[in-house]
Backbone bond lengths (Angstrom), bond angles and torsions (degrees), N, CA, C in turn:
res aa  C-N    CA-C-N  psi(-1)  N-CA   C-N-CA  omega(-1)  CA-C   N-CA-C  phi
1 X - - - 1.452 - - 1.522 108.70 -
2 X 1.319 118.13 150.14 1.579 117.36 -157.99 1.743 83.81 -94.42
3 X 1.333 110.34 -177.01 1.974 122.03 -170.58 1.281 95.25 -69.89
4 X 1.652 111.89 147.00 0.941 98.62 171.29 1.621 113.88 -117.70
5 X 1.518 137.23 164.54 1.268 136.21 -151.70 1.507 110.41 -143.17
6 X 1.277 82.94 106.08 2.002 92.87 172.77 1.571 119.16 -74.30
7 X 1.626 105.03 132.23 1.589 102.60 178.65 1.369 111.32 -145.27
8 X 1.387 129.44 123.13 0.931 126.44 -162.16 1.585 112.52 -76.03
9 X 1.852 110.11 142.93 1.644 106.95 -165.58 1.765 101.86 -71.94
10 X 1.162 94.03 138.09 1.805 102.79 169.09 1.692 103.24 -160.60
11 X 1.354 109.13 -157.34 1.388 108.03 174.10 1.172 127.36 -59.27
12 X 1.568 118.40 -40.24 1.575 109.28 -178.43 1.615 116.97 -90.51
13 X 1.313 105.90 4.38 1.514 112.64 165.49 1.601 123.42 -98.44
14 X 1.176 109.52 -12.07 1.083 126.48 165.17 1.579 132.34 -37.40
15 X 1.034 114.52 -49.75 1.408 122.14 163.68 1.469 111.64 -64.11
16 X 1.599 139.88 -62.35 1.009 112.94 158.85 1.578 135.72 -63.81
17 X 1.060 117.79 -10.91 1.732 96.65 158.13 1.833 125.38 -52.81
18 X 1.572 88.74 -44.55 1.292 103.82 -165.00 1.426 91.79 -74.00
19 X 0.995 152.22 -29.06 1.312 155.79 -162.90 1.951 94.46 -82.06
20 X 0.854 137.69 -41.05 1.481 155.22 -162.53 1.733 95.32 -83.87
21 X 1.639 123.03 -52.85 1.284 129.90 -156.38 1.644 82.64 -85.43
22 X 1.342 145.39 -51.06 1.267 144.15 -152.88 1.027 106.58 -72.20
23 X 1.604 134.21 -49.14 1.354 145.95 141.70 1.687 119.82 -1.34
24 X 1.393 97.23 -47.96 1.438 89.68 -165.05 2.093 95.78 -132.49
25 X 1.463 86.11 42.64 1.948 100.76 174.69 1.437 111.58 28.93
26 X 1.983 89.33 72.04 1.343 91.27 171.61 1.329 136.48 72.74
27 X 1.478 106.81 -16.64 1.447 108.80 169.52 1.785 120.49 63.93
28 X 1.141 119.65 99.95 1.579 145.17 162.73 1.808 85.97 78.03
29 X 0.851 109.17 63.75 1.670 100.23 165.49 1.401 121.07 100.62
30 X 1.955 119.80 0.34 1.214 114.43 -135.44 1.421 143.17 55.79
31 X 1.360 78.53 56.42 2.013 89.69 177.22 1.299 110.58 -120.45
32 X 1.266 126.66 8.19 1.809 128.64 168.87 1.163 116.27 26.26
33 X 1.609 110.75 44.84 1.511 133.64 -167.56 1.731 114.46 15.65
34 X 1.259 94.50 52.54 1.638 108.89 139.68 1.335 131.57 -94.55
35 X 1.000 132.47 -10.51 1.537 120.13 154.11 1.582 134.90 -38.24
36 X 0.714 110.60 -5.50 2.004 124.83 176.24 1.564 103.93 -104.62
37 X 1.788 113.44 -37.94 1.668 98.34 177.68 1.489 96.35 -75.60
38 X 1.577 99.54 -177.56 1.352 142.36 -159.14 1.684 97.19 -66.64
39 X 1.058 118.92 -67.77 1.999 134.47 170.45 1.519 89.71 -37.62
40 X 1.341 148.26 -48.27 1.248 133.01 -158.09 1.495 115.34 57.05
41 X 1.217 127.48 -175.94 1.632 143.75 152.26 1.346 122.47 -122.48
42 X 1.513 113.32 164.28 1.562 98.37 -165.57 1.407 90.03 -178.70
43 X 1.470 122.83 -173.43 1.192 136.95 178.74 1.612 92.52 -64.54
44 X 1.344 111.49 -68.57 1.346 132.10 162.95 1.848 115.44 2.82
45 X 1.612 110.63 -35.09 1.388 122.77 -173.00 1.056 113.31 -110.73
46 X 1.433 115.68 152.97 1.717 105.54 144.63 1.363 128.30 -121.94
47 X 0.936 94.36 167.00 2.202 104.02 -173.15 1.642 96.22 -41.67
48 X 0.996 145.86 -28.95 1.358 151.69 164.99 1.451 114.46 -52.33
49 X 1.412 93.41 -59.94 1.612 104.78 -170.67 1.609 101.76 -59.36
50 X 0.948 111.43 -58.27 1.583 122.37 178.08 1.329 107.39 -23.51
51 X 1.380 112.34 -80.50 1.282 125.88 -160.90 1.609 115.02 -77.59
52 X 0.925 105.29 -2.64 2.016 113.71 155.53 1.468 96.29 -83.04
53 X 1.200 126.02 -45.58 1.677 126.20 -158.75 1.799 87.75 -60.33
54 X 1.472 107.79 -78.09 1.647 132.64 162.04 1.626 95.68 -1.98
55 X 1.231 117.89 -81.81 1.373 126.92 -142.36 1.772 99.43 -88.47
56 X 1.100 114.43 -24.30 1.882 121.77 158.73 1.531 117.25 -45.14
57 X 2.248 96.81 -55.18 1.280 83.54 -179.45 1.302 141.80 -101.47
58 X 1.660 96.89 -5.83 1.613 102.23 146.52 1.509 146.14 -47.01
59 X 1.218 103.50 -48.25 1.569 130.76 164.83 1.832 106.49 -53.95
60 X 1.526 122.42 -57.39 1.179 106.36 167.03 1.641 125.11 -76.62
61 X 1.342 122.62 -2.19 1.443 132.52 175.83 1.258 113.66 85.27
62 X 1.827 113.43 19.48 1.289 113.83 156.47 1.677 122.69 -83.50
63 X 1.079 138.90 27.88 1.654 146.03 -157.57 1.716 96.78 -140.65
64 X 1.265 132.44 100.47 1.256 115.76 169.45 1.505 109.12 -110.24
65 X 1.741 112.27 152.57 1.408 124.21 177.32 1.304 100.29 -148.79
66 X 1.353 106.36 155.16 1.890 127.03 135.73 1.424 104.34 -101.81
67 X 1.644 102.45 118.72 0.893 105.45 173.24 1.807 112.41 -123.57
68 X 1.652 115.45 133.02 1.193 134.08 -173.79 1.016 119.65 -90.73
69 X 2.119 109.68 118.14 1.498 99.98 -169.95 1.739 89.96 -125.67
70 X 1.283 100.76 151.96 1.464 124.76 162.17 1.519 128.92 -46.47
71 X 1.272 138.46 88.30 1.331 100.41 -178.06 1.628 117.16 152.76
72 X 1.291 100.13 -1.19 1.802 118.36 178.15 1.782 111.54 78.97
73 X 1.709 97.03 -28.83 1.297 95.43 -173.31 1.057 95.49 -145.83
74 X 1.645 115.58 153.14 1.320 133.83 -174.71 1.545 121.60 -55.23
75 X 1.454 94.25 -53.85 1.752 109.01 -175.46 1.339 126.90 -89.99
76 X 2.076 107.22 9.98 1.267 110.82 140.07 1.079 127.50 -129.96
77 X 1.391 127.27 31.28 1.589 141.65 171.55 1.078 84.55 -97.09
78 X 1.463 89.66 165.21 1.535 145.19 151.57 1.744 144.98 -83.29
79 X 1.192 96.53 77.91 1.690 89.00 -171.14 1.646 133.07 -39.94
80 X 1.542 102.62 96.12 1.617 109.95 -168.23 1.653 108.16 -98.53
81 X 1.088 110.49 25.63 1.541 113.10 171.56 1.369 137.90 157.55
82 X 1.166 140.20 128.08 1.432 130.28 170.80 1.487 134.90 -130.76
83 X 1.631 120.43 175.13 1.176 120.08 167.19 1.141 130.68 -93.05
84 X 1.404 142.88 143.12 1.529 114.13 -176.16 1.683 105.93 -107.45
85 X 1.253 126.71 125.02 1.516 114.03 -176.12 1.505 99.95 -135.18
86 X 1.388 116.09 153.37 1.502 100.09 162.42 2.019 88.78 175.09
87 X 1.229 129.88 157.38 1.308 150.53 153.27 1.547 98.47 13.40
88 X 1.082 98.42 135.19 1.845 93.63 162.94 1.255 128.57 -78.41
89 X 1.566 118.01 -2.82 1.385 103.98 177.32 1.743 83.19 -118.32
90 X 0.975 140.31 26.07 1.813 137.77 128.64 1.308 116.45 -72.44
91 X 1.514 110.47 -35.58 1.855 88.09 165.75 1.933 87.69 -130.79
92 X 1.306 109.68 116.51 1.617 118.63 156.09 1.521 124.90 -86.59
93 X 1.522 100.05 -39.11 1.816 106.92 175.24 1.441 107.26 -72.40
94 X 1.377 110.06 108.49 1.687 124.72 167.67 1.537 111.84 -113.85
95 X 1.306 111.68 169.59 1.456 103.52 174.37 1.760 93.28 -93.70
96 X 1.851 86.50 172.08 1.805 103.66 -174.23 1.702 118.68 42.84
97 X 1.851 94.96 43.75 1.675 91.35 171.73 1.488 124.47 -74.88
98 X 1.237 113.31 -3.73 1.381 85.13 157.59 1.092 135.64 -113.04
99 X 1.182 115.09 0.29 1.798 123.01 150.33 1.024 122.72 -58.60
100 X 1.384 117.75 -24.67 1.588 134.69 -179.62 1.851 101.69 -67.00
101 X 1.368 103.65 -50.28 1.678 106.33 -167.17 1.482 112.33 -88.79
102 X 1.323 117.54 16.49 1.275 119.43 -155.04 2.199 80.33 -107.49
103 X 1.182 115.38 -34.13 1.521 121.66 -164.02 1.580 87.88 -122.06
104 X 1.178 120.70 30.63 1.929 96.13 166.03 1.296 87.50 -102.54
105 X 1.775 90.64 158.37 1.416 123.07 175.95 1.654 107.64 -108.18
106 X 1.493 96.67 -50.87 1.121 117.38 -159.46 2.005 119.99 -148.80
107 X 1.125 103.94 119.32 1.961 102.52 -179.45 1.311 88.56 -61.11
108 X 1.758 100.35 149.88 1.097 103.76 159.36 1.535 122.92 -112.15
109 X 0.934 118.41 157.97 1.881 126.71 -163.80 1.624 87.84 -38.38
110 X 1.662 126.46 -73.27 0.788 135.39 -142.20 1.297 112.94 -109.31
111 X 1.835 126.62 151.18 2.228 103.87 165.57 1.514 70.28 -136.85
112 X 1.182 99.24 165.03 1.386 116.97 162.96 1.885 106.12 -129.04
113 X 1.370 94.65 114.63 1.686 113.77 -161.77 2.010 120.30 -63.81
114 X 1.642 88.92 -51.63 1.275 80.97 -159.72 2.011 91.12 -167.20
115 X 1.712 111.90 154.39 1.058 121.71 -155.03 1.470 96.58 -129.26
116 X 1.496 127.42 127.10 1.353 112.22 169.98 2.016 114.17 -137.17
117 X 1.163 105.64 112.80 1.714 97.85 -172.06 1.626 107.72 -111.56
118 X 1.285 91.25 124.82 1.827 87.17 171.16 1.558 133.17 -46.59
119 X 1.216 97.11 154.90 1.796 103.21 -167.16 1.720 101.78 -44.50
120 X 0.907 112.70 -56.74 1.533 130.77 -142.68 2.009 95.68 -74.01
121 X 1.522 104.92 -7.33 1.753 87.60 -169.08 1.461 88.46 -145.93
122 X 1.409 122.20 47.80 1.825 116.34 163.60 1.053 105.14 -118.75
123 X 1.318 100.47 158.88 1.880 130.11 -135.95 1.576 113.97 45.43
124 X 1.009 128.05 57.56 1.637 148.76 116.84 0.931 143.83 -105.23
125 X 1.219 111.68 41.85 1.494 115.21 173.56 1.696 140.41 73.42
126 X 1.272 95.53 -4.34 1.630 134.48 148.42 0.950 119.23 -4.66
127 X 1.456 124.55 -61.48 1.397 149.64 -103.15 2.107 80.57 -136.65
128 X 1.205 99.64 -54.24 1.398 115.80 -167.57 1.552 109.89 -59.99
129 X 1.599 94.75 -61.14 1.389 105.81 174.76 1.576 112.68 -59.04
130 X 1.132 127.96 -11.12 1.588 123.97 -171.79 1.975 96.24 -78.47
131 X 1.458 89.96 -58.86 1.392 103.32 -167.43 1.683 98.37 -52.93
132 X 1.404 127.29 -56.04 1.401 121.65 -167.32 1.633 95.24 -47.79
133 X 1.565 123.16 -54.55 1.582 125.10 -167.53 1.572 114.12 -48.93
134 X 1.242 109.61 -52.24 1.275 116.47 159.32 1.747 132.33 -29.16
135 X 1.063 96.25 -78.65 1.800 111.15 170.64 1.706 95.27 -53.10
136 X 0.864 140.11 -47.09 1.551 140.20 179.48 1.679 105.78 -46.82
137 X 1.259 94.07 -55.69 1.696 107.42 -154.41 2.046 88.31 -86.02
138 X 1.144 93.86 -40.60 2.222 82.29 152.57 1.359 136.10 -40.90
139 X 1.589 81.31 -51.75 1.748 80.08 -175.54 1.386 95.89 -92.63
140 X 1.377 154.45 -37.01 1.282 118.10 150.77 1.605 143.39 -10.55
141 X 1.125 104.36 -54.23 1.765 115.45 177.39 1.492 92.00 -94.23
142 X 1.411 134.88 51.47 1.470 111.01 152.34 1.418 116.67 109.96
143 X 1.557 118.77 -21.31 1.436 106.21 -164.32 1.177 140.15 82.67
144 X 1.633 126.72 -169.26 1.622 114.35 159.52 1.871 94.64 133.66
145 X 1.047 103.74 -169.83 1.258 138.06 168.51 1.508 115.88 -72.73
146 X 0.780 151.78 104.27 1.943 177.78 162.16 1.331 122.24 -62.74
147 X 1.117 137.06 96.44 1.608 126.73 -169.04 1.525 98.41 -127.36
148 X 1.122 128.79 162.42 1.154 141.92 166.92 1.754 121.27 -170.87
149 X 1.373 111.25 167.08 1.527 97.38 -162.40 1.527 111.25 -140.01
150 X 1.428 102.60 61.88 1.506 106.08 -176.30 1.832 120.35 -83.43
151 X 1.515 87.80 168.73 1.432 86.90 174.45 1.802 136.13 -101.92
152 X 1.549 109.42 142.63 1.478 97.72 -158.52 1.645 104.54 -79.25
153 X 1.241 106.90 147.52 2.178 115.48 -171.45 1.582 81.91 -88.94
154 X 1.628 130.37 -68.94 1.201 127.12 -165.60 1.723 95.73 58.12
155 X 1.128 97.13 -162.40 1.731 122.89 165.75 1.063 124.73 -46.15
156 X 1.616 128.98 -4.18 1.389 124.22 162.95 1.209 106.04 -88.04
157 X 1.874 98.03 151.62 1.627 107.10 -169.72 1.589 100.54 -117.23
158 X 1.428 120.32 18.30 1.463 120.96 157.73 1.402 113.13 -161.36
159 X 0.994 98.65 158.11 1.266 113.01 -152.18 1.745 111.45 -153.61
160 X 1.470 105.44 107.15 1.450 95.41 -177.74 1.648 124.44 -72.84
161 X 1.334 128.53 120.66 1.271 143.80 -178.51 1.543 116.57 -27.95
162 X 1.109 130.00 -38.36 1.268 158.62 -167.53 1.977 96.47 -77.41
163 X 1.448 111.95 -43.32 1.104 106.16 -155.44 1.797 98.62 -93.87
164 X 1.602 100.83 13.76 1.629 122.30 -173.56 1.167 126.75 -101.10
165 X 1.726 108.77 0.07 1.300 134.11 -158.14 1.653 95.31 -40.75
166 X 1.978 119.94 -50.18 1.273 108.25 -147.48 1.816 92.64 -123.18
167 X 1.731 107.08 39.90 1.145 128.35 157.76 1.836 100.88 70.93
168 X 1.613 113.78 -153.72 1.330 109.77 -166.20 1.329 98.88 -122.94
169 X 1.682 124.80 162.55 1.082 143.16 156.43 1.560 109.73 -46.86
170 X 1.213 116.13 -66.51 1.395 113.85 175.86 1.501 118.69 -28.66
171 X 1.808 116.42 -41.46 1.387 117.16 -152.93 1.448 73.17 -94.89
172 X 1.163 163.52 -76.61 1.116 153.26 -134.25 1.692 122.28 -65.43
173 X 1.641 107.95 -36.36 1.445 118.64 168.30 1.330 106.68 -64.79
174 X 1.420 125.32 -31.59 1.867 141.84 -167.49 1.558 73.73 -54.18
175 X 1.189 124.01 -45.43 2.138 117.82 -147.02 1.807 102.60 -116.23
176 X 1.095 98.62 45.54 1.379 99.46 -178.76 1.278 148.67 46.48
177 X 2.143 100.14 18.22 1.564 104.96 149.79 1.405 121.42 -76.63
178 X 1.926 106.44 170.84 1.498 105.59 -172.83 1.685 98.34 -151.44
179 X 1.487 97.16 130.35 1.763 93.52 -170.56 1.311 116.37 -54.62
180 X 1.273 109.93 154.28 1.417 100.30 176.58 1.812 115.03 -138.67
181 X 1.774 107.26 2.93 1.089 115.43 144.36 1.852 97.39 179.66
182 X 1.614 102.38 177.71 1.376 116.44 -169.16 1.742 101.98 -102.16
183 X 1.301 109.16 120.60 1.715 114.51 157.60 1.359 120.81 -72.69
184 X 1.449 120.73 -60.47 1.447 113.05 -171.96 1.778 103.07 -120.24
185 X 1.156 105.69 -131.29 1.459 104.16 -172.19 1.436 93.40 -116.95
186 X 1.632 134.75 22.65 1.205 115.27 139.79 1.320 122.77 -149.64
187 X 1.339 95.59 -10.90 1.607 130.51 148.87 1.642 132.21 -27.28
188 X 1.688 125.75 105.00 1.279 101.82 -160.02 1.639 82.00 -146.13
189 X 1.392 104.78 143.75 1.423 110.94 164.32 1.357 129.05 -113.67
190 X 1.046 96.60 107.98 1.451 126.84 160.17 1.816 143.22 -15.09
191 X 0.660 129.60 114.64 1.854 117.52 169.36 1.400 131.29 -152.26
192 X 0.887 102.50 177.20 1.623 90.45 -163.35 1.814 101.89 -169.45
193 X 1.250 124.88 125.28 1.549 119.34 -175.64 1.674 103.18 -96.70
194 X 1.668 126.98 111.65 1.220 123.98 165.76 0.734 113.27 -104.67
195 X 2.073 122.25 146.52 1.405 136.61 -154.94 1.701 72.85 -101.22
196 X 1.804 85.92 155.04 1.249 114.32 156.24 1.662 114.81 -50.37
197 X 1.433 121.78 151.61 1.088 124.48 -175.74 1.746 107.24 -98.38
C-alpha cells in the first residue's frame, strides 16, 4: 500500500470525502455521517438532505475529520477513509445515551463519533491512521479531554462491521486511550487527555 496521508475535512477536502461517501451510496443507509450531529438522520431524511446538512457544516467548520488518503500526496490520492471527531455539543447523538448519562460526571471537550474505510483498503491500517490524524488535528485546536465509545472484539471471532461504526477498544488503547466505564454489553467508553500541540 502506497503512504498514507492525513488531512483534515474542510473545504478543499471536501470533494474527496464526498467522492469516498458516494462510492459506497452514501454510506450506512445515506447518512453522510450525520448521525452524531444535532439534525440526526432518520426516515425523516434523505441521502440528499444529509449531505447538504454534511457539506453546510463543513463549509462553516462545524463537521470535523481526519481524513485518510492513498497516495503519498494529497493532490493525488484518494480519500480511503476517515475519523469523525469534533466538540461534544457538535456531535450529542451517541449510541447507549442513556447509560451514558446515568455515570457522567463530566462532558468531555472532545468524542470522536464514528470511523468509515472503503471496501477496497480494510485491514490496513486505515482505521489506525485515521484515529492517530485525529488526536493530531486535537491537539492542534487546543487539546482537552477525548472520549470515544467503541466496541470490545475480546474473544469474539466475528463481529458484525456495522456494529464497528466507532471502531474497537483494542485500536483505541493501541493510541493511548483507557476505559473508564462499560455502556452496553460490549460497549466501553473511552478517554484519553491530549496536550495542546
Amino acid at each position: 500500500m502506497a503512504e498514507l496521508v492525513v488531512k483534515p475535512l474542510d473545504a478543499t477536502t471536501w470533494p474527496a470525502f464526498a467522492a469516498l461517501v458516494e462510492r459506497h451510496d452514501g454510506v450506512w443507509g445515506g447518512c453522510w455521517c450525520m448521525g452524531f450531529h444535532p439534525e440526526g438522520v432518520g426516515k425523516h431524511k434523505t441521502p440528499e438532505q444529509n449531505r447538504a446538512e454534511k457539506e453546510a457544516r463543513v463549509r462553516a467548520g462545524t463537521a470535523h475529520a481526519a481524513l485518510v488518503f492513498d497516495g503519498g500526496v494529497f493532490d493525488g490520492g484518494e480519500c480511503i477513509g476517515w475519523c469523525q471527531f469534533g466538540p461534544a455539543d457538535e456531535l450529542p447523538r451517541i449510541k447507549h445515551a442513556k447509560a451514558y448519562a446515568k455515570g457522567l460526571e463530566l462532558l468531555p471537550r472532545w468524542r470522536i463519533t464514528c470511523f468509515f474505510v472503503d471496501r477496497g483498503h480494510r485491514r490496513r491500517g486505515v482505521a489506525a491512521a485515521a484515529l492517530r490524524g485525529a488526536v493530531a488535528e486535537i491537539a492542534r485546536l487546543g487539546g482537552g479531554v477525548v472520549e470515544s465509545y467503541p466496541e470490545l472484539i475480546g474473544e469474539r471471532t466475528k463481529v458484525s462491521g456495522s456494529f464497528l461504526h466507532n471502531a474497537t477498544v483494542e485500536l483505541f488503547e493501541q493510541e493511548g486511550f483507557e476505559r473508564t466505564r462499560q455502556l452496553g454489553k460490549h460497549c466501553w467508553v473511552v478517554r484519553r487527555e491530549v496536550p495542546p500541540a
